[in-house]
Structure formats: structure tokens, C-alpha cells
N, C-alpha and C positions, 0 to 999 in steps of 0.2 A: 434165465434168471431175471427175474423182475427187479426195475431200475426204479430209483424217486424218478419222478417226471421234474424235479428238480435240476439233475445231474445231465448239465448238456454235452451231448456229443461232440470231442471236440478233436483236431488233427487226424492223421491219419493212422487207420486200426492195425500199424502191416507187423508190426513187432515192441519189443520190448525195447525204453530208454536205454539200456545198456549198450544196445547194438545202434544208435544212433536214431533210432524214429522215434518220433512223437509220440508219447501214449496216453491214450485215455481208458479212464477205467472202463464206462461203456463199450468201445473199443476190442477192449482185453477179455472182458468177459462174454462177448461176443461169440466166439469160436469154445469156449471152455465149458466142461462138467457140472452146473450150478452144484455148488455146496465144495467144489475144492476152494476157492478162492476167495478169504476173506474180504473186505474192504479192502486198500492196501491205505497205509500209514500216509499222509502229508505234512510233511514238516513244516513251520512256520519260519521264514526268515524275517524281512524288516517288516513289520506289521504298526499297525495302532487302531487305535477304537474310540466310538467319541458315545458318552454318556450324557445324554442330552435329559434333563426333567421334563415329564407333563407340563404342562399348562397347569393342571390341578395341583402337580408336585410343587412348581415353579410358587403356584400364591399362597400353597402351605408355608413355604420357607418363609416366605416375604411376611407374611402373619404374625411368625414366632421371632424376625429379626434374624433370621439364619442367613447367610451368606455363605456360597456355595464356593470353594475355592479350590483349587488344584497344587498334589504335594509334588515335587520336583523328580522327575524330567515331567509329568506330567503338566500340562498348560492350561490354561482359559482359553475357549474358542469362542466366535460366535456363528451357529448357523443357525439359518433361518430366524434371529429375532432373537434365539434361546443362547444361555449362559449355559456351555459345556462344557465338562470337563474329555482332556484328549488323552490319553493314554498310551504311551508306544508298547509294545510287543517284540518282542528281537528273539523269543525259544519256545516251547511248545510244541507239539503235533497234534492229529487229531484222524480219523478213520474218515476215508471219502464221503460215505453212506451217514457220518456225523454221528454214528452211534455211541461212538467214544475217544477218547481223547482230554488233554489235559495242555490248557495254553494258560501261562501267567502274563501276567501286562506287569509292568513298572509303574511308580509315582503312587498317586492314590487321590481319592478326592477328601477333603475338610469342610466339614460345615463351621464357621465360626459365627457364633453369637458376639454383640457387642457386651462387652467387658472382658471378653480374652475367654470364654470357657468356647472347649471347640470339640469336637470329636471328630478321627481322624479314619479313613477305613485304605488298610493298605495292604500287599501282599497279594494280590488280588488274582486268584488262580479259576478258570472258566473249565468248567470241568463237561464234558459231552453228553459224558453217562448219565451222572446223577440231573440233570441241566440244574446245578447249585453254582456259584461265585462264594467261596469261601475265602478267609482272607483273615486280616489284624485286624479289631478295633479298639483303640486309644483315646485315652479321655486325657485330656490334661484342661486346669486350671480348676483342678477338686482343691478344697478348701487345705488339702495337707500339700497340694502343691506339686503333686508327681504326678505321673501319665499311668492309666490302669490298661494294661494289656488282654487283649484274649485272642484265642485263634475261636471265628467262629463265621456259619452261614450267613456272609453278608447280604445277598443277594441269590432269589430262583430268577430262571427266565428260561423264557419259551423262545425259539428259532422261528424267525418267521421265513417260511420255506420259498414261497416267491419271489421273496427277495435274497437268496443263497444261490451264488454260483462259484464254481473251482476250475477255471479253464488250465486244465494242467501245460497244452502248448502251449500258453501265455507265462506260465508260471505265476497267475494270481487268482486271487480269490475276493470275493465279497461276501458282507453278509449282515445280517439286521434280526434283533430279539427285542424283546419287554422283559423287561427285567420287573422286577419286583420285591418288596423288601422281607429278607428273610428273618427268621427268629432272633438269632444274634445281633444280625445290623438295627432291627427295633428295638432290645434290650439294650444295647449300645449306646443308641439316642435318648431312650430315656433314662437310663441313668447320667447320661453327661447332661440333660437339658431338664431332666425334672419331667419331662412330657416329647414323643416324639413329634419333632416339625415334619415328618413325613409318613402318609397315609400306611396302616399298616396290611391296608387291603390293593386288590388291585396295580397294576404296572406306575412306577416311579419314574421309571428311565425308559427314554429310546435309543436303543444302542446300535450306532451302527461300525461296521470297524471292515479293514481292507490292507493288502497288502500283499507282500513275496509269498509264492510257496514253492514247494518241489518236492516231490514223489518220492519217499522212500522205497523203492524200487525191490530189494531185496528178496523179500520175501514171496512178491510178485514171479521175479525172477526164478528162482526156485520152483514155483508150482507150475510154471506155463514152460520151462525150457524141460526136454527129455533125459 
């Protein structure tokens, strides 16, 4: 079975998490049939993700007066020099091989213009398959005064593969995308701002995000035990 050169080999190959050893999917598939064994499933536990603007996104905003803020549990960070929004994570899964899978984050980030009009992107679900970030976006401070709702494509984004690892005997993970702005999160902004403050080409965000996982094992279990 042919592995991402991504996916590092990790603990020892001798059996299945159930029975007490270490597993890694390299590991597991080692010894086995290619084409019985799916990916197997990993669960997200405490996680978070930090959505960091370009440089180029960074002096769009600053252009249009937009001010990048973060909705609750989500925070304001600073790395590296840049204003990020953090985002935790706490449920989710996702297929080792990253083909698919579906992780939501909490909080959300707000662009606010001075004079209160702001729009709001929240619900924020990263989905493997499609590589979409689909999510809420809300306008408030429209002239009648109410927040306009949608569910729609807030953000695509691409995995950047050298920077992905899932050490399952650690129980964590990393990993790092470009994001870029989808059809919804553009029509979003530009009806709350009149014109969008963020490019509607090319990567917006550098996202990186990190945290708990563990192995949903079951199904593993199943195809590898006689």
C-alpha cells in the first residue's frame, strides 16, 4: 500500500491500540491486504487553529478601515508581527490519509468597520473532502438594524503537506493550509461593506492549528483481528 511520504512512522507495529500497543497506521498496514483497510478515522480532542492574514490581506483590511477581531471563545493572538484570529476546536474527525473528514472550530472571526457595520463569519466547519470551510455569515449594522444570516462557503483551502504530521503514540497532531476566500465569504463582505476589503483571488489566511487526537480504532480493529 502506498503511504503519503507525509504520514510518519510512528511507535511500535506489533498490534492493535485495543490490546495495549502503540499503533500507527504505517505500522498497521504494513503486514495487511492493500485495499482491505481503509484510512482509519482520528478523532479530534482539545485542538485550536490560528488564522493568520497575508501581508497583502493584512494592508487590504487596513485600506478599507476593517479591523479584524475575534468572536468568543475565539481570541486575538499575535504571531509573528500578525493580528490572528485563534480558534479552539474540542469535536471533529478526520481520515489519517486526510481524504476526509469533517472538524468544526468554535468562536469566529469579525471584520468591523468604523461606524459599527461589521460582518461576522461563524460556525466554521473544515471539511477534508470538499477542502471547503463552510460556515454563517452575518451582517449587522444594515440600515434596518438586524443581523442578515446565511450558511455558505466561507473559505477553500489547500493542506500544505510538509507541514502535516499525526504522531498517533503522541496522540497529536499538526498542520498548516491557505485558505482562500470562497464565494459566500466574498458576497458576505461585499454586501456588508459595499466592496470586499479582502482579495477575492489567491490565499487570505495562513492557517495553522494543532492539538489532541486519538484513533478511532474500531473499525481498524475489525479488519486486522481474525
Amino acid at each position: 500500500m502506498s503511504l503519503p511520504r507525509w504520514i510518519r512512522p510512528v511507535g511500535p507495529a506489533c498490534a492493535l491500540a485495543a490490546s495495549g500497543c502503540v499503533l500507527s497506521w504505517a505500522g498497521a498496514a504494513a503486514g495487511v491486504t492493500p485495499g482491505v483497510l481503509p484510512a482509519p478515522q482520528v478523532k479530534v480532542g482539545k485542538a485550536e487553529t490560528d488564522l493568520c492574514p497575508t501581508p497583502a490581506a493584512t494592508k487590504a483590511l487596513a485600506d478599507q478601515g476593517v479591523t479584524l477581531e475575534a468572536k468568543s471563545p475565539g481570541i486575538i493572538v499575535d504571531s509573528g508581527g500578525r493580528r490572528c484570529v485563534r480558534l479552539p476546536i474540542s469535536r471533529g474527525e478526520f481520515a489519517l490519509d486526510l481524504s476526509k473528514g469533517s472538524v468544526p472550530a468554535d468562536g469566529g472571526l469579525v471584520f468591523r468597520k468604523a461606524g459599527g457595520r461589521s460582518v461576522t463569519f461563524t460556525d466554521v466547519v473544515f471539511d477534508f473532502g470538499s477542502h471547503r470551510a463552510d460556515g454563517t455569515a452575518a451582517t449587522e449594522g444594515n440600515k434596518a438594524g438586524r443581523a442578515r444570516q446565511q450558511s455558505v462557503e466561507l473559505f477553500a483551502f489547500a493542506l500544505q503537506m510538509d507541514k502535516t504530521t499525526v504522531d498517533l503514540s503522541k496522540g497529536s497532531a499538526r498542520g498548516a493550509a491557505a485558505l482562500s476566500l470562497g464565494p459566500g465569504g466574498n458576497s458576505a463582505l461585499k454586501d456588508g461593506f459595499g466592496t470586499s476589503p479582502l482579495p477575492a483571488e489567491g490565499t487570505v489566511f495562513d492557517a495553522t492549528a494543532g492539538g489532541d487526537v486519538a484513533q478511532a480504532a474500531q473499525a481498524l480493529s475489525r479488519a486486522l483481528l481474525p
